[in-house]
MARBA-3410 file (N, C-alpha, C, O; in Angstrom, 1 decimal):
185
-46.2,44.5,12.6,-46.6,44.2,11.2,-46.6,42.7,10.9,-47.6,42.3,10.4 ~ -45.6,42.0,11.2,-45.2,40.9,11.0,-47.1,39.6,11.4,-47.7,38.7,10.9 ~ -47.3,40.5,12.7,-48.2,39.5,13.6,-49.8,40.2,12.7,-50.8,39.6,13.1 ~ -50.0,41.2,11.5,-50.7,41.2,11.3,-51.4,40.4,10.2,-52.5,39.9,10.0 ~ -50.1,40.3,9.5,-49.8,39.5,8.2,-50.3,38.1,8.6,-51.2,37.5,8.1
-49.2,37.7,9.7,-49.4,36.2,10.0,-50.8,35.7,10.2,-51.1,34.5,10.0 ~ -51.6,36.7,10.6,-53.2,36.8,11.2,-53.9,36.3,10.1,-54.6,35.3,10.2 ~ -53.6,37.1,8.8,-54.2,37.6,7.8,-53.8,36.2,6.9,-54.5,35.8,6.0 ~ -52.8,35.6,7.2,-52.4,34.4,6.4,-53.1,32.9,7.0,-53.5,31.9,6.4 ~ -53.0,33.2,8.2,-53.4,31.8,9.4,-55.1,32.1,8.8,-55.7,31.2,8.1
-55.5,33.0,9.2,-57.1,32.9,8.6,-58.0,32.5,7.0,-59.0,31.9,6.8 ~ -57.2,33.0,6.3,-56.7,32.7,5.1,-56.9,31.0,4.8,-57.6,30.6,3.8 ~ -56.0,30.0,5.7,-55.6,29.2,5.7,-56.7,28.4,5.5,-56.7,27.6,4.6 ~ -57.9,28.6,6.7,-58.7,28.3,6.4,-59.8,28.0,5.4,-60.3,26.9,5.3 ~ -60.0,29.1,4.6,-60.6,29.4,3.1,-60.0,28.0,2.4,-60.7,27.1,1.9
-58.5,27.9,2.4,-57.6,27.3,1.3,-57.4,25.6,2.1,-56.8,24.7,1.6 ~ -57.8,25.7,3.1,-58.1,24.1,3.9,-58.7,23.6,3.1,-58.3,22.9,2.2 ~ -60.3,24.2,3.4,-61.3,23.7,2.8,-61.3,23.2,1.6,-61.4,22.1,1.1 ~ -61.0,24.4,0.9,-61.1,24.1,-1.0,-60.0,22.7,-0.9,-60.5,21.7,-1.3 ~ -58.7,22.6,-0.4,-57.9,21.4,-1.0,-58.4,20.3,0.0,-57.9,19.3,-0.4
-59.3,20.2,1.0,-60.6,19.4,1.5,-61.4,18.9,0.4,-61.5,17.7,0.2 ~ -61.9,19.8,-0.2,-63.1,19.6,-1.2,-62.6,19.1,-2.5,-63.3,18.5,-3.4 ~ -61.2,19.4,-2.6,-60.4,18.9,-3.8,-60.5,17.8,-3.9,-61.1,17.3,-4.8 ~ -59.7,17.0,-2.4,-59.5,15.6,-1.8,-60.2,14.7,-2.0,-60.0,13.5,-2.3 ~ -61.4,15.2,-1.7,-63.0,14.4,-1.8,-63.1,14.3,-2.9,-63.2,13.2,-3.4
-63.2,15.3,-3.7,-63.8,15.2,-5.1,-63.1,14.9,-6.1,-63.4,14.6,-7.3 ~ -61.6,15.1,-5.6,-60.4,14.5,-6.6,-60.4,15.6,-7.8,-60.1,15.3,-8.9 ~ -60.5,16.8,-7.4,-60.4,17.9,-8.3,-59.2,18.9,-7.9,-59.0,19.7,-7.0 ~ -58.4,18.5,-9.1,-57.4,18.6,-9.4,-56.8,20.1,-9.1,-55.7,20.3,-8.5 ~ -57.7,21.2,-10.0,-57.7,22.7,-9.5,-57.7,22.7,-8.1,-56.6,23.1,-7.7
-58.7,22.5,-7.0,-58.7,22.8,-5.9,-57.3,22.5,-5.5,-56.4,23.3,-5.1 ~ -57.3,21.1,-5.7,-55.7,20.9,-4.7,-54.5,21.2,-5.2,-53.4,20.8,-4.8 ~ -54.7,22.1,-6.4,-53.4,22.8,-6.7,-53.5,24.3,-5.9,-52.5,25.0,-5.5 ~ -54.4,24.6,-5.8,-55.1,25.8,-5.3,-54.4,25.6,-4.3,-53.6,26.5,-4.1 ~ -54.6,24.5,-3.0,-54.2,24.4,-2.0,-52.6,24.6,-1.8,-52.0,25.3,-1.0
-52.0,23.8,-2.8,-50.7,23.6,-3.1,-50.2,25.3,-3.2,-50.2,25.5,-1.9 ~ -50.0,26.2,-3.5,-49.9,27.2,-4.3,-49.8,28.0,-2.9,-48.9,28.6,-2.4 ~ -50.9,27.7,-2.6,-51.0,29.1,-0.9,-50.1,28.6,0.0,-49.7,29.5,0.8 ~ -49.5,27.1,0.2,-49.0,26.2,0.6,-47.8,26.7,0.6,-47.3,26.8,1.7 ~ -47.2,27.0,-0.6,-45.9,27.3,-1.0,-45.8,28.9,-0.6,-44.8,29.5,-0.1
-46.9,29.4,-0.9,-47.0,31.1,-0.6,-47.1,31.7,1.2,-47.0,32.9,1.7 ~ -47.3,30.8,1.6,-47.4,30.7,3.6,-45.5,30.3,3.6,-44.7,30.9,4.3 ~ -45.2,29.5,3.0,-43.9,29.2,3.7,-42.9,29.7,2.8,-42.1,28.8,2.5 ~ -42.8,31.1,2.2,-42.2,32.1,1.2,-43.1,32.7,2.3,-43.0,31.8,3.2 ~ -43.9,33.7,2.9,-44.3,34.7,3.4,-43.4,34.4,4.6,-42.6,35.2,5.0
-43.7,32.6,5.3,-43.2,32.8,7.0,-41.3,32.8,6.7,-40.6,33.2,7.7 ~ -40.6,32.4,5.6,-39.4,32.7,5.3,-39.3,34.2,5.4,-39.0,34.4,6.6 ~ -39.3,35.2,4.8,-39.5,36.9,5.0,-40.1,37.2,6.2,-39.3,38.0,6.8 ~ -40.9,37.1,6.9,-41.4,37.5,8.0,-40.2,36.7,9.2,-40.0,37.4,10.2 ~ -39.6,35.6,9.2,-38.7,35.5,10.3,-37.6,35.9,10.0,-36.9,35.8,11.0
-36.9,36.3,8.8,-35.5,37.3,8.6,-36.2,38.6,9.1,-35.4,39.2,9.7 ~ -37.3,39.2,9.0,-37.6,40.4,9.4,-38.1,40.4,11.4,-38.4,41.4,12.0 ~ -38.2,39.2,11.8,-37.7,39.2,13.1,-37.1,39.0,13.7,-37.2,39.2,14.9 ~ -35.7,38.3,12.9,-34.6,37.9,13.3,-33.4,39.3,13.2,-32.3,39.4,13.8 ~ -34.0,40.1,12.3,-33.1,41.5,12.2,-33.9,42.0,13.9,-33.1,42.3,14.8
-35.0,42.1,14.0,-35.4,43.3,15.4,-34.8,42.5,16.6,-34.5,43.0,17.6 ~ -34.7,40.7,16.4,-33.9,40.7,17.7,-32.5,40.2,17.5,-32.1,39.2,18.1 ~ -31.9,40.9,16.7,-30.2,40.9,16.9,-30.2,42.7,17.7,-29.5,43.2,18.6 ~ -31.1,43.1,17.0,-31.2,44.1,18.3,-31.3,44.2,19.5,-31.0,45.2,20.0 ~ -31.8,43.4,20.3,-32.5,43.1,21.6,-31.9,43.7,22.6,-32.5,44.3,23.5
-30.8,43.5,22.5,-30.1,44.3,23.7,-29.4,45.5,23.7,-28.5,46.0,24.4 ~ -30.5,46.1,22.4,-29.7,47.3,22.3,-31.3,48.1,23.6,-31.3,49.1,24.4 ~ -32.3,47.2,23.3,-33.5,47.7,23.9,-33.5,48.0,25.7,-34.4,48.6,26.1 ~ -32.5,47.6,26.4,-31.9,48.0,27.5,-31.4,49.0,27.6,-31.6,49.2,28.8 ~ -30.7,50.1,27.1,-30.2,51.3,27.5,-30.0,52.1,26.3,-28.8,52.5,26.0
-31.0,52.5,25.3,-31.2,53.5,24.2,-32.2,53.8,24.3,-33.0,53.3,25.1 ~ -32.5,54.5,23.6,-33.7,55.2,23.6,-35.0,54.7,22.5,-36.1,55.2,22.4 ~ -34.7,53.6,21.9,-35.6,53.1,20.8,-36.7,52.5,21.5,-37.8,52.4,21.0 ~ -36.0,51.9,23.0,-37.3,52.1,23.5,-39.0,52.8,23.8,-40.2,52.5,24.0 ~ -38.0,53.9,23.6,-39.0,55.2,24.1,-39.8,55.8,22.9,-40.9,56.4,22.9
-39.1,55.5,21.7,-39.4,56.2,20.9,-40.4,54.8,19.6,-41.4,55.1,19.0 ~ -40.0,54.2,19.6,-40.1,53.1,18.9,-40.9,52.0,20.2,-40.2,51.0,20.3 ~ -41.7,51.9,21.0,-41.9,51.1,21.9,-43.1,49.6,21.6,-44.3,49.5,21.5 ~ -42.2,48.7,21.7,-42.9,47.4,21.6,-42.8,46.5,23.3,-41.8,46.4,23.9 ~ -43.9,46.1,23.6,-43.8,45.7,24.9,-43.0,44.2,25.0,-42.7,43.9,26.1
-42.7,43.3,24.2,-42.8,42.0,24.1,-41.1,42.4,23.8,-40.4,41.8,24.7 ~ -40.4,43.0,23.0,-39.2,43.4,22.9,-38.4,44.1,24.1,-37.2,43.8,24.0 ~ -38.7,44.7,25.0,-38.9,45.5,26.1,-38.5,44.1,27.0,-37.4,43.7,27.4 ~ -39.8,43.6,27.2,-40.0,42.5,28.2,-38.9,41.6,28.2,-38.3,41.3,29.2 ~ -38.5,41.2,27.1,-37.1,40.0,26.5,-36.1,40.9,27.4,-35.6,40.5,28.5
-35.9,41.9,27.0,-34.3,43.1,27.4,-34.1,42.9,28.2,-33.0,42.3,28.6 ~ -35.2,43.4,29.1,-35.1,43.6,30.7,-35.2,42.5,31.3,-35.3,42.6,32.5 ~ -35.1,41.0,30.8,-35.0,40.2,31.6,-34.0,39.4,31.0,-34.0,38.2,31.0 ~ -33.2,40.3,30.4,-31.6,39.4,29.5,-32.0,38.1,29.0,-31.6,37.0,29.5 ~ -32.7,38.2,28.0,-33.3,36.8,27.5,-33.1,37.0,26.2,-33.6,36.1,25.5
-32.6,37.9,25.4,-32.5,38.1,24.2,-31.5,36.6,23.3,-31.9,36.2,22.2 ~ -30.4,35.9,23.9,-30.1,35.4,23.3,-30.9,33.5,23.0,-30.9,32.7,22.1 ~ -31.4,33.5,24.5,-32.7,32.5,24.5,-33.5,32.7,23.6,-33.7,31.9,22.7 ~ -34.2,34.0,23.8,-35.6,33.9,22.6,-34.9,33.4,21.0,-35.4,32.5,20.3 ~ -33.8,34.4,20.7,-33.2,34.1,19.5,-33.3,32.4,19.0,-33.7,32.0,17.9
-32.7,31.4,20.2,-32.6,30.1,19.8,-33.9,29.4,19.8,-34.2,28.4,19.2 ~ -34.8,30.1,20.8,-36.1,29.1,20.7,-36.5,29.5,19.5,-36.6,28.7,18.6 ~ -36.8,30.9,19.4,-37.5,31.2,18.4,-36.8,30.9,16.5,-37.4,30.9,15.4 ~ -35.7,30.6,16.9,-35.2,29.9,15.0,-35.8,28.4,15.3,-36.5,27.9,14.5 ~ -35.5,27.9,16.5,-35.5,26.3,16.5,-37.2,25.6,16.2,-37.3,24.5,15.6
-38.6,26.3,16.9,-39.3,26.4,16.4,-39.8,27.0,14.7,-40.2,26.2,13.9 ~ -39.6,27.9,14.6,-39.6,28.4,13.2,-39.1,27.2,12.2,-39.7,26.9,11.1 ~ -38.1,26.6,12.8,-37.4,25.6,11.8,-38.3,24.3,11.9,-38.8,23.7,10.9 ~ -38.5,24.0,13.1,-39.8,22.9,13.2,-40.4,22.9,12.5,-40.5,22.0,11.7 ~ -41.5,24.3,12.4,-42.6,24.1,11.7,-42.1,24.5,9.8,-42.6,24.4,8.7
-41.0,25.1,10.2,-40.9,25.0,8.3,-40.5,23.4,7.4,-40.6,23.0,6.3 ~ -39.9,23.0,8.8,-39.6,21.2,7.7,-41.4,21.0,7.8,-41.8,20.8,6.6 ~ -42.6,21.1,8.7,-43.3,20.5,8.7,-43.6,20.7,7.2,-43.6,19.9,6.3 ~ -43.9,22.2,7.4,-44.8,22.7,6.0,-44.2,22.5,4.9,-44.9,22.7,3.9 ~ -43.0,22.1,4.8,-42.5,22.1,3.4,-43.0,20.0,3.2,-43.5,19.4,2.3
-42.6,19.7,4.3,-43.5,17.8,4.5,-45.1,18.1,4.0,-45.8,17.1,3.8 ~ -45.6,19.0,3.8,-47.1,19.2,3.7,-47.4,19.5,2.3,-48.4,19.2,1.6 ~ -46.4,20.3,2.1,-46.1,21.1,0.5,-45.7,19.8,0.1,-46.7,19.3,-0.6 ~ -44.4,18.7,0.1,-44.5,17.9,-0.8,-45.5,16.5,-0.9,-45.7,15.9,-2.0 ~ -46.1,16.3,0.2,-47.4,15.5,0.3,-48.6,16.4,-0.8,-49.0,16.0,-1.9
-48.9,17.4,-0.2,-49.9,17.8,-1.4,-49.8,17.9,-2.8,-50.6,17.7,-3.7 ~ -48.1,18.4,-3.0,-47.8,18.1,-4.3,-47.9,16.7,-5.3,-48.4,16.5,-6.4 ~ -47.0,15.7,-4.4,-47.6,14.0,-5.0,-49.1,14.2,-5.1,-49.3,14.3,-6.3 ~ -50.0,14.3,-4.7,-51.4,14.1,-4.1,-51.9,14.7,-5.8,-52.6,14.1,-6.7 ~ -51.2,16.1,-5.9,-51.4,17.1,-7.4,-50.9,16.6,-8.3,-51.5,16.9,-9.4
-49.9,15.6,-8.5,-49.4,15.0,-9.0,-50.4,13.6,-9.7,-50.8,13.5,-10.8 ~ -50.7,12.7,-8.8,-51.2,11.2,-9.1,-52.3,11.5,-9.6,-52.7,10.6,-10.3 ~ -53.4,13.2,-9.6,-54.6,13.3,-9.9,-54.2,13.9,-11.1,-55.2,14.2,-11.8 ~ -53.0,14.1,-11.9,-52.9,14.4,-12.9,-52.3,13.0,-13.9,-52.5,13.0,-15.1 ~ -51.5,11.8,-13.2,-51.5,10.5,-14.2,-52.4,10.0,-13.9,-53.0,9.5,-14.9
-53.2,9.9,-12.4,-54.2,8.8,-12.8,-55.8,9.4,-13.0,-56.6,9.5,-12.1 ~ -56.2,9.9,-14.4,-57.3,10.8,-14.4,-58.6,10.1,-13.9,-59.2,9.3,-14.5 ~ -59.0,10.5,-12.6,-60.0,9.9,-11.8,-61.4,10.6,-12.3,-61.4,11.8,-12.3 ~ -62.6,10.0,-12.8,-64.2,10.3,-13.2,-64.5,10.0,-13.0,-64.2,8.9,-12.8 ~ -66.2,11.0,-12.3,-67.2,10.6,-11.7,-68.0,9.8,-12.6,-68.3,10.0,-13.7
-68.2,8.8,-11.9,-69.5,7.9,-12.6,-70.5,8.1,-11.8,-70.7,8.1,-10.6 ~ -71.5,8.3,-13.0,-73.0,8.8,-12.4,-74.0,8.6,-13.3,-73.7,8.9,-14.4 ~ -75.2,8.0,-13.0,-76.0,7.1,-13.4,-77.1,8.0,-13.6,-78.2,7.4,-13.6 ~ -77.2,9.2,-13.8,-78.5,9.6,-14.2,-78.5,10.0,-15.6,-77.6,10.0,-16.4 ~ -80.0,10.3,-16.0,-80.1,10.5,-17.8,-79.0,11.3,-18.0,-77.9,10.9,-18.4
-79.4,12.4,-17.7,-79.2,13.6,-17.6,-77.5,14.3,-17.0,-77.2,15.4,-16.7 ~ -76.8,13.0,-17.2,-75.0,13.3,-16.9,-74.4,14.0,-18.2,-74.3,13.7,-19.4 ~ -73.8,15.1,-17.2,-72.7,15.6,-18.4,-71.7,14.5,-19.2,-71.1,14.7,-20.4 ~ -71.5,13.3,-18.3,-70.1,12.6,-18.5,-70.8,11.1,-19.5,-71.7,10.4,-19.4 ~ -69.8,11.2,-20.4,-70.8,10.0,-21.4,-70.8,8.8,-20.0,-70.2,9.0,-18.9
-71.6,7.3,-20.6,-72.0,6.8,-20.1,-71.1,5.5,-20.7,-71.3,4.6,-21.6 ~ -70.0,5.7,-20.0,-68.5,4.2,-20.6,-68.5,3.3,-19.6,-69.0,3.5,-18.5 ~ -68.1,2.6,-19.8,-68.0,1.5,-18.9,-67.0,0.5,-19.4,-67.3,0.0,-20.4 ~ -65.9,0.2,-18.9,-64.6,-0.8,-19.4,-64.6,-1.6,-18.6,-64.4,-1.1,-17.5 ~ -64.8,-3.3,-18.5,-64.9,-3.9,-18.0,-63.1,-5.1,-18.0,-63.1,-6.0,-18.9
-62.0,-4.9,-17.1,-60.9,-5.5,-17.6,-61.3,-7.1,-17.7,-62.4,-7.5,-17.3 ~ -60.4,-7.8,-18.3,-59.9,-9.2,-18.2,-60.1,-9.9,-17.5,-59.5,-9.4,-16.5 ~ -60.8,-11.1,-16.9,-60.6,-11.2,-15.8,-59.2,-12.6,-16.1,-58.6,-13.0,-17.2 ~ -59.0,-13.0,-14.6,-57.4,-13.1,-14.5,-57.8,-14.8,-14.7,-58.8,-15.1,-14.0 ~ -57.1,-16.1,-15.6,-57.3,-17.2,-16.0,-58.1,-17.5,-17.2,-58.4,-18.6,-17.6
-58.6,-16.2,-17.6,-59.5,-16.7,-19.1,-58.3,-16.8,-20.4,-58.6,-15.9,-21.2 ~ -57.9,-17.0,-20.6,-56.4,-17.4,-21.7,-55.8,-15.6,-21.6,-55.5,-14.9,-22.6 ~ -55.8,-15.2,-20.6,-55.1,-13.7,-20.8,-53.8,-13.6,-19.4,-53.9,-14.2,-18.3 ~ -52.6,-12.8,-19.9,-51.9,-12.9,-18.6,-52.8,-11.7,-18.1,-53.5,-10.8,-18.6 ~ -51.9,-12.2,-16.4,-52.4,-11.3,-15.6,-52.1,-10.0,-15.6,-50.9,-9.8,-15.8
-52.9,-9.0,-15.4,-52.8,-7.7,-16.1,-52.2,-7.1,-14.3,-52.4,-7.6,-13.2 ~ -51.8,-6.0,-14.6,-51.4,-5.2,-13.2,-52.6,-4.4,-12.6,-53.2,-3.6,-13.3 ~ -53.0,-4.5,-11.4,-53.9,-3.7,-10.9,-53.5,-2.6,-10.7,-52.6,-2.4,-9.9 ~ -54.1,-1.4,-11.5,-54.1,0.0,-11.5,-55.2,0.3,-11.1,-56.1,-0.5,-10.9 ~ -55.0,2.1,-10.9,-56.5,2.6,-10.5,-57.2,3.2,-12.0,-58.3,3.8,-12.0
-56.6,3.0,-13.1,-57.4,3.2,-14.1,-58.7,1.8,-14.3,-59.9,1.9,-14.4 ~ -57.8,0.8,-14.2,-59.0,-0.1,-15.1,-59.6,-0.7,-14.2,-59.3,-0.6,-13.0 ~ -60.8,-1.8,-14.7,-61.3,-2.4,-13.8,-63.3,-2.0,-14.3,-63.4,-1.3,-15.3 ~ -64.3,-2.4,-13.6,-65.3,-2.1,-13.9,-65.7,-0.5,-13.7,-65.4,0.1,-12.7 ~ -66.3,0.0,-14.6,-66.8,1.3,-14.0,-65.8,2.7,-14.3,-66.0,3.8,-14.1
-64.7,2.1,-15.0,-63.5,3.4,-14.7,-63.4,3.4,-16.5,-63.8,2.5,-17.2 ~ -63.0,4.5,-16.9,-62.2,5.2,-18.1,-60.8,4.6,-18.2,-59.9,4.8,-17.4 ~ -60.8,3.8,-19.6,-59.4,3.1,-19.5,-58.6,4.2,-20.3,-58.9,4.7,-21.4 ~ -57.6,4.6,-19.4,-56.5,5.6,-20.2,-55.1,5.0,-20.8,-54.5,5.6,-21.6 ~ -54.7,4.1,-20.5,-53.5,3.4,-20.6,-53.7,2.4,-21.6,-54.5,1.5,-21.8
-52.6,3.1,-22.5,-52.7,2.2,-24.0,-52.9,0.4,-24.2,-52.3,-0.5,-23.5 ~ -53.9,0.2,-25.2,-54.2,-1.2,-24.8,-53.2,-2.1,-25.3,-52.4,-2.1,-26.2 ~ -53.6,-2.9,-24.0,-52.2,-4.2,-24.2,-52.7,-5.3,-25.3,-53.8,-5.7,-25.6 ~ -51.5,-5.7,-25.7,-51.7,-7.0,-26.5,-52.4,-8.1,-25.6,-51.9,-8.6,-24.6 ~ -53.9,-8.6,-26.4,-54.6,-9.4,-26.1,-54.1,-10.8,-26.4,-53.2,-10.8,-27.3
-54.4,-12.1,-25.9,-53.7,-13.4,-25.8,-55.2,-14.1,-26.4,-56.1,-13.7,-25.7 ~ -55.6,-15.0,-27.5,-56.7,-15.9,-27.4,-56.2,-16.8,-27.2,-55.1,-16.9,-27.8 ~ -56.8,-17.8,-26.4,-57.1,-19.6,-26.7,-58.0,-19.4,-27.3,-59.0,-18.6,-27.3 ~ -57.7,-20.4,-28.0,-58.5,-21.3,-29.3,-59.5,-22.8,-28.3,-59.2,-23.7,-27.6 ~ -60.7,-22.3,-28.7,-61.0,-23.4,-27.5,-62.3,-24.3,-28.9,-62.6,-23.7,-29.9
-62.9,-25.7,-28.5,-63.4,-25.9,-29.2,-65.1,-25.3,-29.6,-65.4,-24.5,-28.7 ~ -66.0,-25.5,-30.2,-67.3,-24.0,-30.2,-67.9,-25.3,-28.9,-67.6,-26.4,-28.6 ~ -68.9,-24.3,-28.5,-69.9,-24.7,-27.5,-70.7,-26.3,-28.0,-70.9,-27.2,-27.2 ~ -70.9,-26.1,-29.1,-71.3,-27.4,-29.4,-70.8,-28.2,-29.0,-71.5,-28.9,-28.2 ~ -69.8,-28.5,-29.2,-68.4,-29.9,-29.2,-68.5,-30.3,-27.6,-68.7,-31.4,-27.1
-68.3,-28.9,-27.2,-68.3,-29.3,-25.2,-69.5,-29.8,-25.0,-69.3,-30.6,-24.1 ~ -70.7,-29.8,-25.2,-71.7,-30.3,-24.8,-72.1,-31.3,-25.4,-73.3,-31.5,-25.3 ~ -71.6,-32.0,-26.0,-71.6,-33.5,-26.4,-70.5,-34.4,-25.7,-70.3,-35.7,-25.6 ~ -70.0,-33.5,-25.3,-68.6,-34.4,-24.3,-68.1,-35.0,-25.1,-68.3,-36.2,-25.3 ~ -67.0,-34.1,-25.9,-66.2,-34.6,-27.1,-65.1,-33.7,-26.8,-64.1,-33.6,-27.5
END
């Protein structure tokens, strides 16, 4: 049962690659929660599915001289018995399992920040045709030495982006008008 599920989840995986793929690229936010979600739902399924294999081999060595063999027959359980390997497989098989669950839960919290930064730093397509759903803004920051302090490089501001972060107090110099400078006064 266990190995049908896993099938059915591993292929699965695939589908939910892609979309938090296509998230990545496009910085869309749904997909890669999408991804997130199945993420957490694979390592909650592979949690239940290895307590439900870790119960059939504390049995293992009952599979040498009862009859559950006969009646209940799995060849892979069988094969461990008869070659007194039951308390080996036990250890490889938690010590792997555990491997790959730090990985995936390392994967789950990477995609999570990832779900995260696309939700403070709200990223928009800019796109230059008439015909865009997205109005046509454009914020051009400060640049750094015109009588303004230097502002922090974010991924909100700058040419081309949607400024979302509340505006900072502006600094003027007072300089004299254009006239004055071009008489060399």
């Amino acid at each position: 049962m266990s190995k049908v599920v896993c099938g059915i989840v591993g292929a699965s995986g695939f589908v939910f690659g892609a979309i938090g793929l296509l998230g990545a690229y496009d910085q869309t936010q749904a997909y890669v929660r999408a991804l997130w979600y199945f993420l957490i739902a694979q390592v909650t399924l592979s949690i239940a599915i290895y307590a439900i294999d870790m119960v059939e081999l504390h049995g293992c060595e009952a599979w040498t001289s009862t009859v559950q063999q006969h009646t209940e027959y799995n060849p892979v359980m069988d094969e461990v018995a008869q070659a007194g390997q039951c308390s080996k497989t036990r250890v490889e098989y938690s010590v792997a399992w555990l491997v790959m669950f730090m990985i995936r839960c390392y994967f789950i919290f990477e995609v999570w920040k990832y779900y995260k930064s696309l939700d403070m730093h709200q990223h928009y397509t800019i796109n230059f045709e008439k015909e865009s759903r997205f109005p046509s803004v454009f914020v051009a920051s400060a640049a750094e030495g015109q009588g303004s302090p230097p502002m922090a490089a974010t991924p909100q501001s700058g040419y081309g982006s949607f400024e979302s972060v509340p505006p900072q107090r502006s600094y003027v110099t007072r300089t004299a008008p254009p006239a004055y400078v071009a008489n060399g006064r």
